[in-house]
GUGUPA-454182 format. One line per 5 residues: number of its first residue (from 1); for each residue z, x, y of C-alpha. Coordinates in nm, 4 decimals. Layout:
NUM) Z,X,Y ~ ...
This chain:
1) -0.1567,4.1534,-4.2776 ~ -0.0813,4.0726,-3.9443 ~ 0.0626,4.4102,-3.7906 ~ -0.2649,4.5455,-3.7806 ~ -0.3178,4.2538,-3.5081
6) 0.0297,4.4543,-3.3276 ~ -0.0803,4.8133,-3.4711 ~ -0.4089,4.9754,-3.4709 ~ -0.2830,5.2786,-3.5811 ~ -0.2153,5.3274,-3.9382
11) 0.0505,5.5660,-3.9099 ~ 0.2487,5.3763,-3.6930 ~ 0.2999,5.1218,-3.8993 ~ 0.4275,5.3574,-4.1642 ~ 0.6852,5.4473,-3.9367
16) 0.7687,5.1065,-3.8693 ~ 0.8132,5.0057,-4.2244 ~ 1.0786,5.2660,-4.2716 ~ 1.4192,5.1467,-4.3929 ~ 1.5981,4.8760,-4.5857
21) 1.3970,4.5515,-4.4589 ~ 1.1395,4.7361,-4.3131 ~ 0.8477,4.6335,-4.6173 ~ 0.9701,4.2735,-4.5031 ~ 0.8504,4.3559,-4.1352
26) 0.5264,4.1774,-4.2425 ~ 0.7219,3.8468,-4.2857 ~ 0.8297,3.8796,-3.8865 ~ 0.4716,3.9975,-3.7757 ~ 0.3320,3.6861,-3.9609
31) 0.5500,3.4444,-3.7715 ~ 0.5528,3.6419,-3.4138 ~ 0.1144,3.5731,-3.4861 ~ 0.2009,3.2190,-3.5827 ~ 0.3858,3.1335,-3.2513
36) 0.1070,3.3362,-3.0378 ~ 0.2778,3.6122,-2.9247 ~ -0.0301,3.8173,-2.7678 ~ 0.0195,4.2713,-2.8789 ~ 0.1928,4.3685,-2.6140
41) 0.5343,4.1468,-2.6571 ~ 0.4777,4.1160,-3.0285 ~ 0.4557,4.5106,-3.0730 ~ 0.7942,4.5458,-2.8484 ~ 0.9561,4.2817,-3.0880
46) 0.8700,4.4198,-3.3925 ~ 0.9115,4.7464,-3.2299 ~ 1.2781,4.6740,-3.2164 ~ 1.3193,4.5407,-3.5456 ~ 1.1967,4.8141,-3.7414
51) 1.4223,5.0691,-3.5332 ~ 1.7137,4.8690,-3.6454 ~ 1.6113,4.8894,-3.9729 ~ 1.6011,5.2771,-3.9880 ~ 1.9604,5.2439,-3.7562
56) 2.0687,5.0513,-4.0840 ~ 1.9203,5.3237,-4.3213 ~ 2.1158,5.5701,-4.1408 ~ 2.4394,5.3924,-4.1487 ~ 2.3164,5.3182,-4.5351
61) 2.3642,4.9535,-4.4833 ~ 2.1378,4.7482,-4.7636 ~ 2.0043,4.4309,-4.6589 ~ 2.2445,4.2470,-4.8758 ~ 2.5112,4.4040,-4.7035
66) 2.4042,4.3035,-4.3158 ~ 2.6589,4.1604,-4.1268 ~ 2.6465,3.9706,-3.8075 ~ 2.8482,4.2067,-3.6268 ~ 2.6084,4.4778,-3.7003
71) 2.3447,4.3474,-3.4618 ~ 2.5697,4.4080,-3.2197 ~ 2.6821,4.7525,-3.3065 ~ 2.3715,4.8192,-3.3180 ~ 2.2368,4.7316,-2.9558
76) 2.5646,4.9264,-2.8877 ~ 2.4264,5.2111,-2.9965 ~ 2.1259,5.1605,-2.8184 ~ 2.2702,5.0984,-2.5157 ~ 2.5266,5.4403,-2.5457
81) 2.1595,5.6669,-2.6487 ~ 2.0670,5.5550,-2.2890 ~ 1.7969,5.3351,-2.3735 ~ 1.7805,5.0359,-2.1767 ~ 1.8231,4.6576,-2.3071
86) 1.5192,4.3989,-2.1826 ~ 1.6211,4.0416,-2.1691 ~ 1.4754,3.9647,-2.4881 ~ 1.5985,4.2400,-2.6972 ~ 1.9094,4.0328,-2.8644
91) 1.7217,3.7746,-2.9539 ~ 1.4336,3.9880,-3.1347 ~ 1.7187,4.1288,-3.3773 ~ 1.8435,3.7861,-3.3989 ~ 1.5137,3.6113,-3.4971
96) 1.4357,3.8607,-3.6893 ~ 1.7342,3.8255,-3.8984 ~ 1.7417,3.4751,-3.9535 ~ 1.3532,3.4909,-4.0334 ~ 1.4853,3.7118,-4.3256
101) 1.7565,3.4820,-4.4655 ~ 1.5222,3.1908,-4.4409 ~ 1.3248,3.3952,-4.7171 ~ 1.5954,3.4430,-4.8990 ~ 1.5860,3.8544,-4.7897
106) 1.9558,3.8544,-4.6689 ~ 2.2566,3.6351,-4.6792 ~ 2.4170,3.6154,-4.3581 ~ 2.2853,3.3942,-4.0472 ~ 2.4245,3.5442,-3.7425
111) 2.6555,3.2907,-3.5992 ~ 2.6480,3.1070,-3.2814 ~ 2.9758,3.1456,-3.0109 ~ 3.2100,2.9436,-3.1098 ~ 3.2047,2.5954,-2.9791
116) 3.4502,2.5049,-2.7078 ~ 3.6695,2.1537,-2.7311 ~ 3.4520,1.9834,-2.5143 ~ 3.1243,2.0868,-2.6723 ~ 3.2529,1.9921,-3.0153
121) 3.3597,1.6511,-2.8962 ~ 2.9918,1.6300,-2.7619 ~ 2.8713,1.7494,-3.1060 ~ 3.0740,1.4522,-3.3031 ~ 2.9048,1.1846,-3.0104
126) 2.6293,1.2817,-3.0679 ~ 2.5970,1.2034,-3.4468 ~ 2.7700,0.8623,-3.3734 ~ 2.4715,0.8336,-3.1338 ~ 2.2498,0.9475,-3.4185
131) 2.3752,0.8308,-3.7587 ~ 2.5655,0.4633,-3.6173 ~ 2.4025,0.3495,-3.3411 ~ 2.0518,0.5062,-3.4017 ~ 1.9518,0.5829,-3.0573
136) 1.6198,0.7737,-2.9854 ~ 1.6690,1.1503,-2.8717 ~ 1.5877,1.0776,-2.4938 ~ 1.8858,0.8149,-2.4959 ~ 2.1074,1.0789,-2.6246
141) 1.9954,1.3498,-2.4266 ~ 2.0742,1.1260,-2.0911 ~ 2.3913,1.0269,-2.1959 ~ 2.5366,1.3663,-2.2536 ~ 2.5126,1.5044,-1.9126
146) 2.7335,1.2325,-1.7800 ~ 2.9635,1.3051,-2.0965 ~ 3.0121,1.6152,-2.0194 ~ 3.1241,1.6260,-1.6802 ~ 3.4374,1.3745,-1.7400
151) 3.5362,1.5743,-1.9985 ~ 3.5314,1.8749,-1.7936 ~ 3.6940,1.6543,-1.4981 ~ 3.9921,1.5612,-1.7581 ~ 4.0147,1.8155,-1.9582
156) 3.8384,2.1749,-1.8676 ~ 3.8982,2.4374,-2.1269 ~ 4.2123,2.2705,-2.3029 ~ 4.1807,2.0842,-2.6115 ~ 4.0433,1.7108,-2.5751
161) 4.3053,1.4626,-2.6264 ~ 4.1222,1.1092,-2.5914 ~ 4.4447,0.9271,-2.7207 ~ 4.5557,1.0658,-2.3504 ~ 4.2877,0.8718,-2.1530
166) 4.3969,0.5772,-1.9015 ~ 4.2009,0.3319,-1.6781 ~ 4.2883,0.5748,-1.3778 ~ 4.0907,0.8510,-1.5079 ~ 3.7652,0.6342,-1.5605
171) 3.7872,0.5202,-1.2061 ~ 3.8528,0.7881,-1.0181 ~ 3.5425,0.9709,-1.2035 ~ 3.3602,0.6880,-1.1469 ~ 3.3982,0.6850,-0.7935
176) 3.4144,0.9828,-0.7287 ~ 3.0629,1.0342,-0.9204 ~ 2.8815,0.7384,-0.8022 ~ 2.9028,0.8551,-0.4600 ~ 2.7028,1.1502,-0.5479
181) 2.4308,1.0236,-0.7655 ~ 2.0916,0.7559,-0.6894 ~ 2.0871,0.4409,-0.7612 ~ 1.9482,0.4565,-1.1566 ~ 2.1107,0.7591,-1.2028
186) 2.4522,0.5809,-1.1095 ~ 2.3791,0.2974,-1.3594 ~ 2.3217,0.5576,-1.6292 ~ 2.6344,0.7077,-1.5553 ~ 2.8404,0.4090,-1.5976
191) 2.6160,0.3413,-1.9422 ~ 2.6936,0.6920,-2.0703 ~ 3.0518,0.6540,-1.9483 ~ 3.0986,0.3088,-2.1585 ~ 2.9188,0.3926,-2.4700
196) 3.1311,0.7353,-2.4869 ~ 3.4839,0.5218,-2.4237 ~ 3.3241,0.2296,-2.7231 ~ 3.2812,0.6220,-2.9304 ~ 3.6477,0.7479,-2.8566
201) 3.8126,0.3365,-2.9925 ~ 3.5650,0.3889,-3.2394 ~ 3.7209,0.7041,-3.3688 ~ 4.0630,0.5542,-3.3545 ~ 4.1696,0.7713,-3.0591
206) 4.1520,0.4598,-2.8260 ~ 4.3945,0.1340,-2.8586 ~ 4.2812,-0.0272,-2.5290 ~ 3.8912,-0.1092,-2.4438 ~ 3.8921,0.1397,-2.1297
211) 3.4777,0.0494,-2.1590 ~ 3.5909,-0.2823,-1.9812 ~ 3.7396,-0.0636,-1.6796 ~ 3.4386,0.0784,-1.6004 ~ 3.3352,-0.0473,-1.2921
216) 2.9737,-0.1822,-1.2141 ~ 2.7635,-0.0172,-0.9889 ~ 2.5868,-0.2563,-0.7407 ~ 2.1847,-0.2846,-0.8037 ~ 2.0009,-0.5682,-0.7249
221) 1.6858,-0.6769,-1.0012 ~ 1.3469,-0.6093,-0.8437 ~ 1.5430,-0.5003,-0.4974 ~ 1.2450,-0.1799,-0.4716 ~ 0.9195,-0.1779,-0.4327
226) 0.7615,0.0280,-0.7336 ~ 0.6497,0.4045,-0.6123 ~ 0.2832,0.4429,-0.6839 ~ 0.0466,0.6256,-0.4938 ~ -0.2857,0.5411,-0.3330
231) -0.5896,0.4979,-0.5567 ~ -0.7841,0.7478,-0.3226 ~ -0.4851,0.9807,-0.3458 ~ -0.4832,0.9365,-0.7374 ~ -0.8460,0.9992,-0.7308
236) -0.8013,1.3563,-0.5595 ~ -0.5169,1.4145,-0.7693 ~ -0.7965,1.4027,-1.0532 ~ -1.0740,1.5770,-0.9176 ~ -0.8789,1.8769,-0.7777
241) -0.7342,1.9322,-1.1126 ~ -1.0891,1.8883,-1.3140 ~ -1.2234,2.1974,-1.0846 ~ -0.9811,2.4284,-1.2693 ~ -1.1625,2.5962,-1.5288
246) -0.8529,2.7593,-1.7010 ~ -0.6814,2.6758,-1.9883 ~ -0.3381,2.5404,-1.8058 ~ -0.6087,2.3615,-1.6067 ~ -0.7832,2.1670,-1.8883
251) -0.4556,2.0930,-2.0669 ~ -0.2991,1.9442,-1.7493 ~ -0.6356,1.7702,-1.6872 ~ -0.6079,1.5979,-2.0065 ~ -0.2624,1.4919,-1.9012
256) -0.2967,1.3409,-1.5528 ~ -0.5818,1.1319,-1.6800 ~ -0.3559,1.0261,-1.9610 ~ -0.0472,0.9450,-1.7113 ~ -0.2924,0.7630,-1.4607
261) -0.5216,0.5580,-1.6800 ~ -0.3157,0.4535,-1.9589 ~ -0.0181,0.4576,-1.7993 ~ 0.1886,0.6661,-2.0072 ~ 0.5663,0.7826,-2.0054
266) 0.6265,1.1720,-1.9292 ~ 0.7875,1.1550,-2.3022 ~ 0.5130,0.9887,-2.4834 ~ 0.2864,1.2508,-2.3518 ~ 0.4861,1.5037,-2.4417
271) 0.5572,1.3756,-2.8135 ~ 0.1757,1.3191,-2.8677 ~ 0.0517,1.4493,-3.2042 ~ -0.2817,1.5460,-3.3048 ~ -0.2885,1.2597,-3.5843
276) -0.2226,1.0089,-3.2892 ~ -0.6123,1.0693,-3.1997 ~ -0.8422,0.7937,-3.4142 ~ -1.1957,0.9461,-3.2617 ~ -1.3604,0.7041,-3.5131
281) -1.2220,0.4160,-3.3372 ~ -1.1857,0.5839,-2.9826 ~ -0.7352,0.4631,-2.9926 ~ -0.4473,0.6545,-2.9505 ~ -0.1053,0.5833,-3.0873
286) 0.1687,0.5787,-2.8646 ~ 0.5507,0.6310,-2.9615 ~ 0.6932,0.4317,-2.6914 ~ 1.0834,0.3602,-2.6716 ~ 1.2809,0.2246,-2.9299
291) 1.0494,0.4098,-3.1641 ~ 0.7821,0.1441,-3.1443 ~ 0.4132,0.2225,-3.2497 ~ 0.1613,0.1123,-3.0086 ~ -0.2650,0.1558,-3.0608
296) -0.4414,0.1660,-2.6989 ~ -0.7763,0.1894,-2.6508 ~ -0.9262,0.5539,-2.5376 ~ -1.1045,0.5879,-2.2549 ~ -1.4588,0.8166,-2.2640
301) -1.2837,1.0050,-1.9991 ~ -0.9268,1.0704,-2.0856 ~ -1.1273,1.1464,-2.4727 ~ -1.3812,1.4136,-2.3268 ~ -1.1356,1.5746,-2.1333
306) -0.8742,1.6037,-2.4675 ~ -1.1620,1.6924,-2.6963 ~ -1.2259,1.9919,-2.4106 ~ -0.8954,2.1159,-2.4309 ~ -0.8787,2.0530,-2.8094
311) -1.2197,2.2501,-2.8357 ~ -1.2015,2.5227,-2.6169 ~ -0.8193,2.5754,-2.5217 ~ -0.6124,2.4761,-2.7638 ~ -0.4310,2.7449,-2.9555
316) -0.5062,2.7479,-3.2811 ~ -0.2365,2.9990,-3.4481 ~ 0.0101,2.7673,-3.4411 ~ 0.1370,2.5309,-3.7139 ~ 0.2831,2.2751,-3.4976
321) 0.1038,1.9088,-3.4254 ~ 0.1868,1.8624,-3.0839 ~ -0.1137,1.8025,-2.9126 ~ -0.0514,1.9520,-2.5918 ~ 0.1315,2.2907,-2.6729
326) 0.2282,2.5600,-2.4146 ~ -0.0005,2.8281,-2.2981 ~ 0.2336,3.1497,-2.3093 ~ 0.4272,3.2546,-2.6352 ~ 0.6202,3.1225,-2.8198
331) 0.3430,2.8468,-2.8431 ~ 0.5051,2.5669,-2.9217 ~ 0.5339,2.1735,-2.8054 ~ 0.6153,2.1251,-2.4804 ~ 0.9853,2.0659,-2.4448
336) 1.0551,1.7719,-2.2637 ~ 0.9535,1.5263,-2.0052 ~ 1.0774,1.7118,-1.7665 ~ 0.7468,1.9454,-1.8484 ~ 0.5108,1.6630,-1.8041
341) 0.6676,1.6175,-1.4578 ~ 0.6746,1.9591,-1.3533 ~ 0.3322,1.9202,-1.4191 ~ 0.2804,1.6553,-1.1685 ~ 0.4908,1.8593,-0.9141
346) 0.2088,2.0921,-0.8662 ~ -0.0664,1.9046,-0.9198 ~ 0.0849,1.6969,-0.6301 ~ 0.0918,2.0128,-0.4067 ~ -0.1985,2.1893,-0.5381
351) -0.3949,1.8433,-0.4001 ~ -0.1994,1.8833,-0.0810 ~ -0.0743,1.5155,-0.1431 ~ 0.2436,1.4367,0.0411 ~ 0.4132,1.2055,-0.2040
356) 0.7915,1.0666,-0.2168 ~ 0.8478,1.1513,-0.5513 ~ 0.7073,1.3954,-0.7674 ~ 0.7326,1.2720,-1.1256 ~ 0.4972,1.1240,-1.3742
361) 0.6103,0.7908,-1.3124 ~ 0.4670,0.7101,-1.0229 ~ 0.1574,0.7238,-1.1677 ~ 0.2220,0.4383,-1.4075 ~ 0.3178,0.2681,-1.1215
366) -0.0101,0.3093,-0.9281 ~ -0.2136,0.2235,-1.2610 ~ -0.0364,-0.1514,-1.2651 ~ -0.0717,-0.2018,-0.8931 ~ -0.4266,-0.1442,-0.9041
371) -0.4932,-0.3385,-1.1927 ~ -0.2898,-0.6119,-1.0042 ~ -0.5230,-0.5517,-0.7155 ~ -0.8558,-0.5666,-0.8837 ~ -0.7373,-0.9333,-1.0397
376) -0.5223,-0.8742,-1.3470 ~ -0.2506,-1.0817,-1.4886 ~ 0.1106,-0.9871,-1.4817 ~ 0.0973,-1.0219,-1.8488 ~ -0.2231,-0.8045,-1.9310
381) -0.0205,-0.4997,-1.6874 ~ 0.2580,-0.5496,-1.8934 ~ 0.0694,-0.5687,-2.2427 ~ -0.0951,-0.2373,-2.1002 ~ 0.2644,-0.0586,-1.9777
386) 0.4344,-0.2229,-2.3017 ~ 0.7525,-0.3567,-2.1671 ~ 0.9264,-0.5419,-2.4160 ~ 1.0016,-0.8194,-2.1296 ~ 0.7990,-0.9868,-1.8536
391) 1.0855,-0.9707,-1.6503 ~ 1.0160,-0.5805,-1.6260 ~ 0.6203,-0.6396,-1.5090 ~ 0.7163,-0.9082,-1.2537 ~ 0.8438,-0.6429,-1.0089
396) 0.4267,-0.5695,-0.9516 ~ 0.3952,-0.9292,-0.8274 ~ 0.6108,-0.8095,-0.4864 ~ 0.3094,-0.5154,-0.4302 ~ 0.0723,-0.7831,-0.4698
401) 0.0739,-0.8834,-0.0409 ~ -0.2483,-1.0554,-0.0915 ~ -0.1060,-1.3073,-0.2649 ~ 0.2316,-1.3371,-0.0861 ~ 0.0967,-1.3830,0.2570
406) -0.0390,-1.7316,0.1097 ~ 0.2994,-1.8343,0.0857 ~ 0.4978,-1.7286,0.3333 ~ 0.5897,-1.9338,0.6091 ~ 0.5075,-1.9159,0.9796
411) 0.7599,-1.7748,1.1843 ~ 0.9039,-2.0471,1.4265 ~ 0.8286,-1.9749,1.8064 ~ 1.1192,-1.9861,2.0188 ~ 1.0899,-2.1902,2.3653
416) 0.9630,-1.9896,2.6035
């Protein structure tokens, strides 16, 4: 039983199995061990839970007769006996709660705010994301952003009225937007903006194909040089995160080499699971975009440093599969890319490496310039990267100066 892992004392945890739910505590510790939660937080959550429970003996609520309103009369009370609410407090009740109807203990889930016009619209595009055009979760999740704002723009807090968009409206947000935003970031803007417009004829809301008055934003193929950083700079990159001996060390360790010598995307790290590993075989599978299923080879490196981490760091009282999980409760997956690159952020400035951009990205980058550099063919970098077309691997060839310099031509003289 795991609140002997919160509570040594047996006593204590009579006290804290007083009241309506409070035999089901057990249920709440078992979960709060599963996710990690080291004593100290657990004991304050469960803490919390069981003095609601006697609060709902002494109001003589059952547990088939909790309402969501009552966890809020209940911090209430809390708050008027002069005992002050932490940050996580609401959501301990809360969790604990919807733990309990998930067993089948109680009834009611406590409901989420009410969803405003705008968020419900972004609800419904969502699904048509989803269910009709099948697009993968990182697609979705880039679109929205850009979404959200001209609905905002147009419509604020009223009720969203798409029958009441015109061609005006979709160029003055685009201008006024583009101004503000980088190159790519532009482009996806303008994506987001047409696929949402396609969504809104789609629903019958739209007569006219506003997606057509969407104006382009001006970006030139292979007009940039791709960002990658030095192989020596790589290199300390590497060793000064292999000298950290801690747990966030090994895990980001693992990571890094993952980013620099196979070339991963932020997301595919992120999304790896623990299946993905075929030791037998030394390959990893890789869920690159579109949902595609690629088997690279592992390196010994990037392998000893994940079966260290795996060995000696990895939690191991979780459930989930995620290979790299977080290191502080609740231990679960890490989130996003945005993790992986936050990541990189510090490893950047923990190696003192002055660097243009921060993200994971640029580490791909520097993986296919080198390779390009040491001899390889555009079409073995791109095999490697897995882009879908060559056309995306032939912006390498302009880092390749080498090569160029062969063909450039002199520069005339002028007369003298």
């Amino acid at each position: 039983m795991n609140l002997n892992r919160f509570f040594k004392d047996g006593r204590t945890i009579g006290r804290v199995k007083q009241g309506p739910l409070g035999h089901d505590l057990s249920l709440y510790a078992d979960h709060l061990s599963a996710l990690g939660y080291p004593r100290l937080s657990g004991r304050r959550k469960l803490q919390l839970a069981a003095d609601f429970c006697r609060w709902l003996k002494r109001k003589n609520i059952p547990a088939e007769g909790i309402l969501a309103k009552h966890v809020g009369d209940y911090l209430q009370f809390r708050k008027r006996s002069g005992i002050r609410l932490q940050l996580g407090d609401p959501a301990a009740v809360v969790g604990f709660l919807n733990l309990l109807r998930d067993h089948g203990v109680t009834t009611e889930r406590i409901p989420q705010p009410p969803l405003t016009p705008v968020q419900k619209m972004l609800q419904e595009y969502d699904l048509y994301l989803q269910k009709k055009r099948s697009l993968a979760p990182a697609t979705r999740i880039g679109y929205a952003p850009f979404v959200r704002q001209f609905l905002m723009s147009r419509f604020g807090s009223s009720k969203v009225n798409l029958a009441s968009l015109n061609a005006r409206d979709v160029l003055e947000f685009v201008r006024r937007s583009a101004g503000q935003l980088k190159n790519k970031r532009a482009l996806l803007m303008t994506t987001a903006l047409r696929s949402f417009l396609r969504f809104a004829r789609y629903r019958g809301d739209l007569t006219r194909d506003l997606a057509t008055c969407v104006p382009p934003v001006a970006s030139w193929s292979l007009s940039t040089l791709p960002r990658a950083l030095p192989p020596a700079q790589v290199h300390q990159v590497l060793e000064d995160a292999r000298k950290r001996g801690s747990a966030v060390g090994h895990r980001d360790y693992a990571i890094l080499l993952l980013l620099a010598r196979l070339g991963l995307r932020g997301g595919e790290v992120c999304h790896l699971l623990l299946e993905d590993l075929d030791w037998e075989k030394s390959r990893i599978a890789i869920r690159g975009k579109g949902g595609r299923v690629t088997h690279l080879p592992l390196p010994a490196e990037v392998g000893q440093a994940i079966a260290v981490y795996l060995q000696q760091d990895r939690p191991r009282v979780t459930s989930t599969r995620r290979l790299f999980l977080r290191v502080r409760a609740p231990l679960t997956g890490l989130k996003a890319q945005g993790s992986i690159g936050s990541g990189v952020k510090h490893a950047l400035q923990r190696a003192k490496i002055e660097s243009p951009r921060k993200g994971s990205h640029q580490f791909r980058h520097s993986l296919a310039s080198t390779m390009l550099q040491q001899g390889s063919s555009l079409s073995e970098i791109g095999e490697l990267l897995r882009h879908r077309s060559p056309d995306t691997t032939t912006i390498y060839a302009k880092v390749d100066l080498r090569s160029l310099s062969s063909l450039a031509l002199p520069w005339p003289r002028g007369k003298s």
